[in-house]
N, C-alpha and C positions, 0 to 999 in steps of 0.2 A: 328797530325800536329807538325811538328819538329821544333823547337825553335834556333834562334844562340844566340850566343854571344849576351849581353847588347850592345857591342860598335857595332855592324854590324847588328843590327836589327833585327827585326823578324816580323813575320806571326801574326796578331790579331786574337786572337781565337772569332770563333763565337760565343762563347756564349753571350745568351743575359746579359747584367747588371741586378742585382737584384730590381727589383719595375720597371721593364718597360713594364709590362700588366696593371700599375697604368694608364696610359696615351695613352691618341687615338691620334694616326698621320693622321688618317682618315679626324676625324672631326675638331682637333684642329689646323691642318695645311694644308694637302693634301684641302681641299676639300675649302676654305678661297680662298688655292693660285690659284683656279682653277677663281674665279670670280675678280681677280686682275685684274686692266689694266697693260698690259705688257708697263714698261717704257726705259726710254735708247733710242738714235736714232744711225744708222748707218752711220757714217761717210765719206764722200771721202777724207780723207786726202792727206794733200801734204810733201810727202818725203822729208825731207831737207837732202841736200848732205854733204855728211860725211867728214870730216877729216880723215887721215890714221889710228889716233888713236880713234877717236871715233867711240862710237858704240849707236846705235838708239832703244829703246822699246818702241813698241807696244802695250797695252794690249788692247786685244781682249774683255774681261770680262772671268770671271769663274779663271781656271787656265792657260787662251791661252793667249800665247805673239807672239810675232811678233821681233825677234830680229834681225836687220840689221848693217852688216860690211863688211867694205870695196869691198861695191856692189853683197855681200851674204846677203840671205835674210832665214832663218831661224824657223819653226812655230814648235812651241810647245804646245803638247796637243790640237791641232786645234777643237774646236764645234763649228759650225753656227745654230745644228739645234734650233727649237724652242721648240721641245718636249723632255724629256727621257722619251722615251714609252710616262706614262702617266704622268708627272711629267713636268709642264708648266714652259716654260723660263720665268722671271720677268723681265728681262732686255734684249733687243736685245745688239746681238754683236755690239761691239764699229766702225766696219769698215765693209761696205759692201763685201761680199765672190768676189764680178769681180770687185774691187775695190783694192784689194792685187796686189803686184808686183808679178813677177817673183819667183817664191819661191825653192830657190837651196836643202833644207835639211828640213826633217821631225822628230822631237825627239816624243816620244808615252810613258810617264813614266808607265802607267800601263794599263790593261787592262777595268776598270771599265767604265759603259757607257760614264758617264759623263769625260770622258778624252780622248777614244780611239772610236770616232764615224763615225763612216764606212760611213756612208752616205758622212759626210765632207769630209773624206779622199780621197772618189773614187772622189769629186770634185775638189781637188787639185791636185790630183796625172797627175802627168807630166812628167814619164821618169825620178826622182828621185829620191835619194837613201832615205828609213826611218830607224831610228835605234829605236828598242825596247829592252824591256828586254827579256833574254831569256825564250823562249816557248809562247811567244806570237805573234812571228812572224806567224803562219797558218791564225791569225785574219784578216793580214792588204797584206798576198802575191799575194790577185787575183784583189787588186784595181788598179793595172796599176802604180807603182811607180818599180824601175828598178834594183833594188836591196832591199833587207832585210836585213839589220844586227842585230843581236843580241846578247844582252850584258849582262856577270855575272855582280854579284854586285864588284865594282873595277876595272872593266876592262874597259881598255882604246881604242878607236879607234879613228884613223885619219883620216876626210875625205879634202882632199886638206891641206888649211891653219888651220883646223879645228878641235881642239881636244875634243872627249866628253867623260866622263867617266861616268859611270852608278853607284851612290851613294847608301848608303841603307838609309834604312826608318823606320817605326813603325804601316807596316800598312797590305795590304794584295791583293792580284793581282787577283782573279776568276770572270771568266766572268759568271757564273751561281754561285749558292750555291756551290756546293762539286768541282769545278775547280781549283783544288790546285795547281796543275804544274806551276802554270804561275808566270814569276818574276816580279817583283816589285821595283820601288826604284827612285831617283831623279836624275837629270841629270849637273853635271856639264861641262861647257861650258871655252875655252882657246882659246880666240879670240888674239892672236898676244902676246899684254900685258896685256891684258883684261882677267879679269875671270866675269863668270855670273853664280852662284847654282840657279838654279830651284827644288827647295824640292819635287814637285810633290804633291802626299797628304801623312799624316803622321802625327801620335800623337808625342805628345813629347818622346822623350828617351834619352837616355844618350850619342848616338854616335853622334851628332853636333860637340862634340870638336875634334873629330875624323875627321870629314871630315876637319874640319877648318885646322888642322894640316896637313893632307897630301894632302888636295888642296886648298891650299890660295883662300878666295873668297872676290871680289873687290866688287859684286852686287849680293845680295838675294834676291831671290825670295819666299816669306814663305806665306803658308796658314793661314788663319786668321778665318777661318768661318766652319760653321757646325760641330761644337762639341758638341752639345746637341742632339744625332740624336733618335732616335726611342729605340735603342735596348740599350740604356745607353750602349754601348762598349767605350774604347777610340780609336778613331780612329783618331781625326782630333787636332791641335793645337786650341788651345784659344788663344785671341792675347797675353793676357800676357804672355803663353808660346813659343808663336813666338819672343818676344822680347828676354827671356830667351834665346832660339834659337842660334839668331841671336846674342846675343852677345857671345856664345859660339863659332861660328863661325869664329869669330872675324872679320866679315865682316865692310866694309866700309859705303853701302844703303843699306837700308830695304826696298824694295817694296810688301807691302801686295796685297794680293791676294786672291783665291777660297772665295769671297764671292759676295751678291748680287744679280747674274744671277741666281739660280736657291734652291728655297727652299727645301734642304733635311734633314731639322734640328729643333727643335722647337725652337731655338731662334729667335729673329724678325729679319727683313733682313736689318734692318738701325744696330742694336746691334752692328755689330762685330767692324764696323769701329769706332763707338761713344766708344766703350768699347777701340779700339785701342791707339785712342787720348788721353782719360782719361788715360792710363796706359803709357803713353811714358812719360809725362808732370812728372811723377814719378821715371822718368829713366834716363839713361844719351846717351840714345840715340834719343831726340826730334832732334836736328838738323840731323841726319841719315837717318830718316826715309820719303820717298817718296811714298807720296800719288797719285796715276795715276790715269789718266779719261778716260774713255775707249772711244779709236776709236784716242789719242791725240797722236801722235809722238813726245819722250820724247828725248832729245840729251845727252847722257852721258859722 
C-alpha cells in the first residue's frame, strides 16, 4: 500500500495498533450500545431565507450537513439509516429524510459505510449530479442521481456557481478489507465569497496547513470523535487535534462533528464534545468555535 507525501496524505495502514487484542469491542461497547435508547428527535425545520451572502448549515448528525446558498441546497455524507449492518444509531438524524428540500448536489468524501449509504442515497437521488472521489463512483452509478463525477485529490470541479475541490486526508477509502483502489479525502466548498472545508474523516497530519494555504477556508467542518477505535490505528482526530487542525487551517469557525450518532470507538459518546470544550477554554480559539444541534438551521 503506497504512501504520499506527509503534506498530501496518505492511506492508514491496516495494521492493528499494538495491545488491541488487550480489549473486547464486543462486550465493552458493541453489545452495551445495542440496549441503549436511541436519543435525538427528527426535526421539521423551517428554512430561513438567505441573503445573497449568506449561507445556511444543517447538521444532520454523524458527518452529514446540509449546506444551503442562494436557493442551492447541498448534502454531504448523507445517512438516515438507523443501522451500519449491525452497529445501532444512538441518535436519530437531526431532520426528517421527506422533510429536506429540494436537494440540487451530492458531495460522498469516501467510501466507508458510515458516509457513503446507498440505501440514503437511492432515497434522495433526483436526477442530480454526486461527486465523489476517484474510483468510487461504481458504488453510488445505479442509484438514479444524473451524473457521476469523480475527483483526484486537488482537483477542482464546477458545478454552476459551485466550486468543489477534493482535499486529502490521513485516512483510508475501502469498501471491504483489501479495496484499495478507492479514493479518499475531504471536500472543500466556494460558495460565491464563501468557503466551507468538510474534512470528511481523518487522523491528524501535517497537511492542514497545506489546504489552508491553497484554499482559504472561512467555515470547518472537523471530526471530533472516534479515535479510540478497536484496532488502536490512528484514524480519526481527537478534539484537541481538531483544534490543532483547525487553527492550521487558519480558518475562521470551527464546527465539530463525526461524533454522538453512532458508537464505533471506546470512548463514551458524551466524551468528545465534554473533552472539546475543556480543550478550547485552553486555546485561542473558544470564541471560533460552533457548537451545532442536529436538525437546527444554523445562518452564517
Amino acid at each position: 500500500m503506497s504512501n504520499l507525501s506527509g503534506n498530501q496524505g496518505h492511506r492508514v495502514s491496516l495494521k492493528p495498533g499494538k495491545g488491541w487484542l488487550r480489549r473486547n469491542f464486543i462486550t465493552e461497547v458493541y453489545l452495551p450500545s445495542l440496549f441503549t435508547r436511541r436519543k435525538g428527535i427528527a426535526r421539521r425545520p423551517e428554512f430561513p431565507e438567505l441573503e445573497p451572502d449568506q449561507v445556511c448549515l444543517t447538521w444532520i448528525g454523524h458527518a452529514s450537513f446540509l449546506i444551503s446558498w442562494r436557493g442551492l441546497n447541498i448534502l454531504v455524507d448523507p445517512i438516515w439509516s438507523l443501522w451500519l449492518k449491525v452497529i445501532k444509531r444512538i441518535r436519530r438524524p437531526g431532520v426528517s429524510l421527506h422533510h429536506l428540500p429540494a436537494i440540487d448536489l451530492v458531495l460522498v468524501t469516501h467510501a466507508h459505510f458510515d458516509h457513503l449509504d446507498r440505501r440514503t442515497l437511492k432515497r434522495i437521488s433526483a436526477f442530480q449530479p454526486i461527486i465523489v472521489p476517484d474510483g468510487v463512483g461504481n458504488l453510488v452509478q445505479d442509484l438514479g442521481f444524473n451524473r457521476v463525477h469523480e475527483l483526484e485529490r486537488w482537483q477542482t470541479l464546477n458545478v454552476g456557481e459551485i466550486g468543489v475541490t477534493l482535499t486529502p486526508c490521513h485516512h483510508w477509502g475501502a469498501r471491504v478489507l483489501h479495496d484499495r483502489h478507492r479514493g479518499f479525502g475531504g471536500f472543500h466548498l466556494k460558495l460565491g465569497n464563501r468557503t466551507i472545508f468538510h474534512c470528511g474523516d481523518s487522523a491528524y497530519f501535517a497537511g492542514f496547513t497545506e489546504i489552508g494555504r491553497r484554499l482559504p477556508t472561512e467555515i470547518a467542518l472537523l471530526p471530533i470523535g472516534s479515535y479510540d477505535p478497536p484496532s488502536l490505528r490512528e484514524v480519526h482526530m481527537n478534539p484537541e487535534q481538531a483544534i490543532q487542525a483547525f487553527k492550521e487551517l487558519n480558518g475562521r469557525i470551527m464546527v465539530p462533528m463525526h461524533y454522538g450518532s453512532f458508537r464505533l470507538s471506546f470512548e463514551p459518546p458524551d466524551e468528545p464534545l465534554s473533552r472539546l470544550r475543556a480543550a478550547i477554554k485552553h486555546s485561542e480559539v473558544e470564541q471560533k468555535v460552533v457548537v451545532m444541534e442536529e436538525g437546527i438551521p444554523t445562518i452564517f
